[in-house]
N, C-alpha and C positions, 0 to 999 in steps of 0.2 A: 724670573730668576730668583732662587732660594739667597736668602741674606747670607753672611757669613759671621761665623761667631765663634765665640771660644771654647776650645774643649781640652779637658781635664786630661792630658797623656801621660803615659811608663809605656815606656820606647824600648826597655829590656826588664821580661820578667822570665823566669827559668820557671819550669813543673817538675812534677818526681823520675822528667828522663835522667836524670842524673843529680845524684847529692843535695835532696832537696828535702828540708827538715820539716817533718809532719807534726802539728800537734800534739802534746802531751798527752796521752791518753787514746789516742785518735786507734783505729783499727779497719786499714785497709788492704784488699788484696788486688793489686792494680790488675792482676792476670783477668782477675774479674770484668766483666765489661760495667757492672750495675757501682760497684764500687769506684773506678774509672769516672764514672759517671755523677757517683754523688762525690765525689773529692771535687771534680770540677764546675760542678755547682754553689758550693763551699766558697770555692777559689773566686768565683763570678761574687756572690755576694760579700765576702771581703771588699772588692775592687770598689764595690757599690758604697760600702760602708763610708770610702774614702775617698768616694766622689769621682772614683777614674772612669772615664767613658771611653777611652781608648787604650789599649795594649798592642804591643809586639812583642810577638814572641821568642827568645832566645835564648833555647835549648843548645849547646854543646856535639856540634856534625849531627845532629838529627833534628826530624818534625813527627816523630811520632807521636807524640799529645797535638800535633795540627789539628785531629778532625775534633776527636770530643772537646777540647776550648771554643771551637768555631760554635758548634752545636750549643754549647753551654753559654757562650757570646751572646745570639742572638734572642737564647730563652730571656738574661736576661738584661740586653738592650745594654751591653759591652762590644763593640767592634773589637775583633782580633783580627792583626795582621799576622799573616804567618812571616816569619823569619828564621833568624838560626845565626848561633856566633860560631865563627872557627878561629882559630890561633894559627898566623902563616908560618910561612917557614922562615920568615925575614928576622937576622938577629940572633943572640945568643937565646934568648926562651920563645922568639917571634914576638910578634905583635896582634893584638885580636882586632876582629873586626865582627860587626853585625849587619846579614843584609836581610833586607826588610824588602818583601816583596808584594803584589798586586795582590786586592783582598780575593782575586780569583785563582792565588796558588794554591796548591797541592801538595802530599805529603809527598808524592810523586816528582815534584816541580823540586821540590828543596832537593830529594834524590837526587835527581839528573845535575842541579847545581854543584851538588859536591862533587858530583864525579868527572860533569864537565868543564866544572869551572874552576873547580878548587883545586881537583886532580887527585881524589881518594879513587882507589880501584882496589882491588884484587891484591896488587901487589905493596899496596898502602893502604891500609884497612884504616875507619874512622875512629877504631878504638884499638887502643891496646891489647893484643890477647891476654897478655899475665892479669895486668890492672885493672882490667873495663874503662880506664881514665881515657876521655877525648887524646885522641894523639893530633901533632899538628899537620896542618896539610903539607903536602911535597913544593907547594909554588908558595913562593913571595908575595906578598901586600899587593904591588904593582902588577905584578902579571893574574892574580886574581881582580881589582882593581880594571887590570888594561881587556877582561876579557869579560864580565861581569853583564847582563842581559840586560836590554834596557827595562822589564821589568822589575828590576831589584833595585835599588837603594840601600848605601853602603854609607852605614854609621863606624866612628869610632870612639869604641868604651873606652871609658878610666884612663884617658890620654895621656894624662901625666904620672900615670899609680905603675904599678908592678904590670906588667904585659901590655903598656900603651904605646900606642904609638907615636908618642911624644917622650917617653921615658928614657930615660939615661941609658937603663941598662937591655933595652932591647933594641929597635932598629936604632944607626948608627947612622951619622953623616947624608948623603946624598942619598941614601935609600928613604930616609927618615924625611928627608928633606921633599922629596919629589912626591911620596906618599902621601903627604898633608898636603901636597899643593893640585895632585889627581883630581880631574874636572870628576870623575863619577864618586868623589868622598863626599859626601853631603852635609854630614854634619861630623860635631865631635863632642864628648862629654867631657869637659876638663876635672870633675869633681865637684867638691862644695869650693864657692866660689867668695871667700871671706875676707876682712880686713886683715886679718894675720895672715892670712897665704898670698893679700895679693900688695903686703909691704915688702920692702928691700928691696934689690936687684939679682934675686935669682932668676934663671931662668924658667921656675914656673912662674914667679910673680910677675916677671915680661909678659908671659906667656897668657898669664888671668888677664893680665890692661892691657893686649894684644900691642905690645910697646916693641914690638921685635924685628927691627925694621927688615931684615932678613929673610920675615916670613912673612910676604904678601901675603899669603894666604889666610892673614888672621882677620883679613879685612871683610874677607867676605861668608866665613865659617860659620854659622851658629854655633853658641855653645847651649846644649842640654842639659838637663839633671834626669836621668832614671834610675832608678831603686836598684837596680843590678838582684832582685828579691829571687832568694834561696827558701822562703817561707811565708805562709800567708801573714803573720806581724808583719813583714817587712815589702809588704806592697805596697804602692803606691809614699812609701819613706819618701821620696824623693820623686819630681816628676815636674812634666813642660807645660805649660799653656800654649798652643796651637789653634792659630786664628784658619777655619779653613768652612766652605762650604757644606759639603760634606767629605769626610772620613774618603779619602784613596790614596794610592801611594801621588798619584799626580800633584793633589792636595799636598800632601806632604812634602814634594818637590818643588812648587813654589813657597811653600810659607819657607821654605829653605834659603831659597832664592832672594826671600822680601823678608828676613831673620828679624832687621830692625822695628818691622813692623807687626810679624806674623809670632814671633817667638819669647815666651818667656818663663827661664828656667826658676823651678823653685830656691 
Protein backbone atom coordinates (compact mmCIF):
# COMPACT_ATOMS: atom_id res chain seq x y z
CA UNK A 1 0.00 0.00 0.00
CA UNK A 2 1.45 3.48 -1.16
CA UNK A 3 2.05 5.72 2.10
CA UNK A 4 0.16 8.94 2.29
CA UNK A 5 1.56 12.41 2.22
CA UNK A 6 1.20 15.78 1.75
CA UNK A 7 0.70 17.60 -1.26
CA UNK A 8 1.01 21.33 -2.17
CA UNK A 9 -2.86 22.25 -3.71
CA UNK A 10 -4.86 25.48 -5.60
CA UNK A 11 -8.29 24.01 -5.78
CA UNK A 12 -9.34 27.17 -7.99
CA UNK A 13 -7.14 28.61 -10.76
CA UNK A 14 -8.91 30.30 -13.93
CA UNK A 15 -6.71 30.27 -17.80
CA UNK A 16 -7.24 32.73 -20.59
CA UNK A 17 -11.18 31.26 -20.95
CA UNK A 18 -11.99 34.18 -19.63
CA UNK A 19 -10.28 37.71 -18.16
CA UNK A 20 -7.29 36.31 -17.58
CA UNK A 21 -4.26 38.85 -17.40
CA UNK A 22 -1.18 37.82 -19.61
CA UNK A 23 2.27 39.05 -18.86
CA UNK A 24 3.63 42.14 -19.86
CA UNK A 25 5.00 41.97 -22.92
CA UNK A 26 3.97 38.32 -23.55
CA UNK A 27 2.43 37.73 -27.36
CA UNK A 28 -0.09 34.99 -27.75
CA UNK A 29 -2.57 33.91 -30.12
CA UNK A 30 -4.71 31.21 -28.27
CA UNK A 31 -6.51 30.49 -31.89
CA UNK A 32 -3.02 28.96 -32.23
CA UNK A 33 -2.88 25.38 -31.04
CA UNK A 34 1.39 25.93 -30.70
CA UNK A 35 0.76 29.13 -28.74
CA UNK A 36 -2.10 27.39 -26.62
CA UNK A 37 0.53 25.18 -25.88
CA UNK A 38 3.38 27.12 -24.90
CA UNK A 39 1.27 29.57 -22.52
CA UNK A 40 0.37 26.31 -20.91
CA UNK A 41 3.57 25.21 -20.45
CA UNK A 42 4.61 28.64 -18.85
CA UNK A 43 1.44 28.13 -16.77
CA UNK A 44 2.81 24.52 -15.42
CA UNK A 45 6.16 25.90 -14.69
CA UNK A 46 4.87 28.83 -12.68
CA UNK A 47 2.79 26.19 -10.48
CA UNK A 48 6.43 24.45 -10.13
CA UNK A 49 8.14 27.58 -9.18
CA UNK A 50 5.72 27.57 -6.28
CA UNK A 51 5.82 24.29 -5.40
CA UNK A 52 2.05 23.39 -6.30
CA UNK A 53 1.65 19.71 -7.28
CA UNK A 54 -2.06 19.83 -7.62
CA UNK A 55 -4.63 22.20 -9.35
CA UNK A 56 -8.37 22.53 -10.25
CA UNK A 57 -9.47 23.94 -12.67
CA UNK A 58 -12.01 26.85 -12.68
CA UNK A 59 -12.86 28.33 -15.67
CA UNK A 60 -16.39 30.42 -15.64
CA UNK A 61 -19.34 27.64 -17.54
CA UNK A 62 -16.55 26.19 -19.59
CA UNK A 63 -13.55 23.47 -19.81
CA UNK A 64 -12.19 24.52 -22.79
CA UNK A 65 -8.35 24.81 -21.73
CA UNK A 66 -9.37 20.99 -20.04
CA UNK A 67 -7.30 19.19 -22.51
CA UNK A 68 -4.08 21.43 -23.21
CA UNK A 69 -3.55 21.90 -19.03
CA UNK A 70 -3.99 18.02 -18.63
CA UNK A 71 -1.46 17.58 -21.45
CA UNK A 72 0.90 20.30 -19.99
CA UNK A 73 0.09 18.57 -16.28
CA UNK A 74 1.41 15.53 -16.97
CA UNK A 75 4.63 16.99 -19.15
CA UNK A 76 5.33 18.54 -16.09
CA UNK A 77 4.31 16.19 -13.06
CA UNK A 78 1.25 18.88 -12.13
CA UNK A 79 -2.09 16.66 -11.57
CA UNK A 80 -5.05 18.88 -12.95
CA UNK A 81 -8.48 18.14 -12.12
CA UNK A 82 -10.80 19.42 -14.37
CA UNK A 83 -13.55 21.52 -12.81
CA UNK A 84 -15.51 24.60 -13.58
CA UNK A 85 -17.18 27.52 -11.41
CA UNK A 86 -20.84 28.77 -12.22
CA UNK A 87 -22.67 31.45 -10.36
CA UNK A 88 -26.52 29.94 -9.39
CA UNK A 89 -29.34 31.52 -9.60
CA UNK A 90 -29.98 31.56 -5.78
CA UNK A 91 -30.08 35.37 -4.35
CA UNK A 92 -29.96 38.69 -5.57
CA UNK A 93 -26.22 38.13 -7.72
CA UNK A 94 -26.39 34.12 -6.78
CA UNK A 95 -23.95 32.34 -5.23
CA UNK A 96 -20.75 30.48 -6.91
CA UNK A 97 -19.84 27.28 -6.65
CA UNK A 98 -16.89 25.09 -7.92
CA UNK A 99 -17.25 21.52 -9.04
CA UNK A 100 -14.29 19.45 -9.24
CA UNK A 101 -14.52 16.47 -10.90
CA UNK A 102 -12.84 12.63 -11.60
CA UNK A 103 -9.26 13.23 -12.97
CA UNK A 104 -11.08 11.07 -15.86
CA UNK A 105 -13.48 14.06 -16.97
CA UNK A 106 -13.74 15.51 -20.13
CA UNK A 107 -14.28 18.83 -21.78
CA UNK A 108 -17.30 16.79 -22.91
CA UNK A 109 -18.18 15.63 -19.09
CA UNK A 110 -18.14 19.59 -17.88
CA UNK A 111 -20.51 20.08 -21.08
CA UNK A 112 -23.06 17.60 -20.27
CA UNK A 113 -22.76 19.07 -16.53
CA UNK A 114 -23.73 22.38 -17.35
CA UNK A 115 -26.46 21.48 -19.43
CA UNK A 116 -27.65 18.72 -17.15
CA UNK A 117 -27.02 19.82 -14.07
CA UNK A 118 -26.85 23.31 -13.97
CA UNK A 119 -29.46 23.76 -16.63
CA UNK A 120 -27.65 25.97 -19.46
CA UNK A 121 -29.33 25.05 -22.95
CA UNK A 122 -30.35 26.79 -25.87
CA UNK A 123 -32.67 28.73 -24.37
CA UNK A 124 -30.10 30.02 -21.49
CA UNK A 125 -26.79 30.22 -23.06
CA UNK A 126 -23.57 30.12 -20.76
CA UNK A 127 -22.61 33.32 -21.75
CA UNK A 128 -23.91 36.52 -22.40
CA UNK A 129 -24.51 37.38 -26.18
CA UNK A 130 -23.88 41.31 -25.79
CA UNK A 131 -21.04 40.94 -23.03
CA UNK A 132 -19.32 37.28 -23.60
CA UNK A 133 -19.43 37.75 -19.34
CA UNK A 134 -20.45 33.97 -17.81
CA UNK A 135 -24.25 34.46 -17.17
CA UNK A 136 -25.69 32.76 -14.21
CA UNK A 137 -27.30 29.47 -14.47
CA UNK A 138 -31.35 29.01 -14.39
CA UNK A 139 -31.23 26.50 -11.02
CA UNK A 140 -30.31 27.38 -7.52
CA UNK A 141 -27.32 26.11 -5.29
CA UNK A 142 -29.58 23.42 -3.88
CA UNK A 143 -31.12 22.01 -6.99
CA UNK A 144 -27.67 22.02 -8.59
CA UNK A 145 -26.23 20.69 -5.38
CA UNK A 146 -29.54 18.18 -5.06
CA UNK A 147 -28.72 16.80 -8.69
CA UNK A 148 -24.92 17.11 -8.87
CA UNK A 149 -23.12 13.35 -10.22
CA UNK A 150 -21.48 11.42 -7.88
CA UNK A 151 -18.49 12.18 -9.81
CA UNK A 152 -18.06 15.82 -8.96
CA UNK A 153 -17.23 17.47 -5.91
CA UNK A 154 -18.70 20.75 -4.98
CA UNK A 155 -16.54 23.45 -3.44
CA UNK A 156 -17.62 26.89 -2.25
CA UNK A 157 -15.32 30.03 -3.14
CA UNK A 158 -14.92 33.30 -1.29
CA UNK A 159 -17.91 32.17 1.22
CA UNK A 160 -17.93 35.03 2.99
CA UNK A 161 -16.61 37.81 -0.05
CA UNK A 162 -19.02 39.27 -2.86
CA UNK A 163 -20.95 36.07 -4.55
CA UNK A 164 -20.37 33.59 -1.43
CA UNK A 165 -22.35 31.59 -0.23
CA UNK A 166 -22.18 32.73 3.08
CA UNK A 167 -22.40 36.43 2.05
CA UNK A 168 -24.84 38.88 3.24
CA UNK A 169 -25.83 40.22 0.10
CA UNK A 170 -26.41 36.86 -1.88
CA UNK A 171 -28.28 33.80 -0.69
CA UNK A 172 -30.55 34.71 2.12
CA UNK A 173 -31.98 32.90 5.10
CA UNK A 174 -33.02 29.18 4.53
CA UNK A 175 -31.72 28.83 1.19
CA UNK A 176 -28.29 30.00 2.48
CA UNK A 177 -28.85 28.13 5.38
CA UNK A 178 -29.70 24.50 3.84
CA UNK A 179 -26.81 25.23 1.05
CA UNK A 180 -24.02 25.06 3.56
CA UNK A 181 -25.48 22.31 5.37
CA UNK A 182 -25.91 19.99 1.67
CA UNK A 183 -24.26 16.52 2.31
CA UNK A 184 -22.74 16.83 -1.44
CA UNK A 185 -20.92 20.83 -0.41
CA UNK A 186 -17.53 19.36 0.55
CA UNK A 187 -15.81 22.05 1.44
CA UNK A 188 -15.77 26.01 1.63
CA UNK A 189 -13.07 28.73 1.24
CA UNK A 190 -13.91 31.39 3.96
CA UNK A 191 -10.96 33.72 2.83
CA UNK A 192 -7.62 34.65 4.65
CA UNK A 193 -8.29 33.45 7.87
CA UNK A 194 -6.69 36.25 10.44
CA UNK A 195 -6.62 37.62 13.94
CA UNK A 196 -8.49 40.92 12.85
CA UNK A 197 -11.15 39.07 10.86
CA UNK A 198 -11.56 36.42 13.25
CA UNK A 199 -11.96 39.27 16.38
CA UNK A 200 -15.44 40.74 17.58
CA UNK A 201 -18.78 39.05 17.08
CA UNK A 202 -19.56 39.57 13.57
CA UNK A 203 -20.89 37.13 11.76
CA UNK A 204 -17.91 36.29 9.79
CA UNK A 205 -15.75 36.36 12.88
CA UNK A 206 -18.39 33.40 14.27
CA UNK A 207 -18.25 32.16 11.17
CA UNK A 208 -13.89 31.97 11.08
CA UNK A 209 -14.07 30.12 14.98
CA UNK A 210 -17.05 28.29 13.62
CA UNK A 211 -18.85 29.73 16.93
CA UNK A 212 -22.21 29.61 15.24
CA UNK A 213 -24.15 27.56 17.12
CA UNK A 214 -26.82 27.65 14.33
CA UNK A 215 -24.63 26.33 11.80
CA UNK A 216 -23.88 22.74 12.51
CA UNK A 217 -22.42 22.62 9.72
CA UNK A 218 -19.28 24.40 10.57
CA UNK A 219 -18.34 21.43 12.56
CA UNK A 220 -17.66 19.25 9.93
CA UNK A 221 -16.71 21.92 6.67
CA UNK A 222 -13.10 22.17 5.92
CA UNK A 223 -12.09 25.43 5.34
CA UNK A 224 -9.51 25.99 2.09
CA UNK A 225 -7.30 28.81 0.92
CA UNK A 226 -6.99 28.80 -3.21
CA UNK A 227 -5.55 31.69 -5.19
CA UNK A 228 -8.81 32.32 -7.04
CA UNK A 229 -5.44 33.21 -9.73
CA UNK A 230 -6.55 35.36 -12.84
CA UNK A 231 -2.59 35.50 -13.61
CA UNK A 232 0.39 33.57 -13.61
CA UNK A 233 1.91 36.00 -10.31
CA UNK A 234 -1.09 35.06 -8.71
CA UNK A 235 -0.81 31.14 -8.59
CA UNK A 236 -0.41 29.38 -6.18
CA UNK A 237 -0.86 33.09 -3.69
CA UNK A 238 -2.78 31.05 -1.63
CA UNK A 239 -3.23 27.33 -1.39
CA UNK A 240 -4.17 23.77 0.94
CA UNK A 241 -1.99 21.04 2.13
CA UNK A 242 -3.79 17.87 1.33
CA UNK A 243 -2.83 14.77 3.16
CA UNK A 244 -3.89 11.88 0.46
CA UNK A 245 -2.37 8.86 -1.22
CA UNK A 246 -2.52 9.66 -4.45
CA UNK A 247 -4.26 12.67 -6.19
CA UNK A 248 -8.33 11.60 -7.14
CA UNK A 249 -11.32 13.15 -6.60
CA UNK A 250 -12.13 10.08 -3.98
CA UNK A 251 -8.85 11.28 -2.17
CA UNK A 252 -10.00 14.46 -2.17
CA UNK A 253 -13.43 13.39 -0.63
CA UNK A 254 -12.05 11.78 2.28
CA UNK A 255 -9.32 14.22 3.33
CA UNK A 256 -12.76 16.16 3.36
CA UNK A 257 -14.27 13.92 5.47
CA UNK A 258 -10.93 13.67 8.03
CA UNK A 259 -10.43 17.95 7.50
CA UNK A 260 -8.96 17.86 11.08
CA UNK A 261 -6.37 15.61 10.09
CA UNK A 262 -6.19 15.69 6.13
CA UNK A 263 -6.29 19.61 5.64
CA UNK A 264 -4.40 22.53 5.86
CA UNK A 265 -5.05 25.94 4.55
CA UNK A 266 -2.42 28.46 3.84
Amino acid sequence: MKASRWYKCDLQVATPAWKFTLPAGSAYDFAQEDDRIRFADAYMERLRECGIEVIALADHNTGSWLPVMQDAGRRHGIVVFPGVEVTTASGSDGAHLILIGDLDRTEQDIDMLLARTCGFEDDHPRFNPKTKDPAPAPRTVNQILDELPEQWLAIAPHVLGDNGLASGNTVRGDLRWKALHHDRLGAVDPGEVTEERQSGKSFAARFLNRELDNFPCLDRLPFLATSDAYSLESLGSRYTWIRMDTPSKESLRQAFLDHGARIIPS
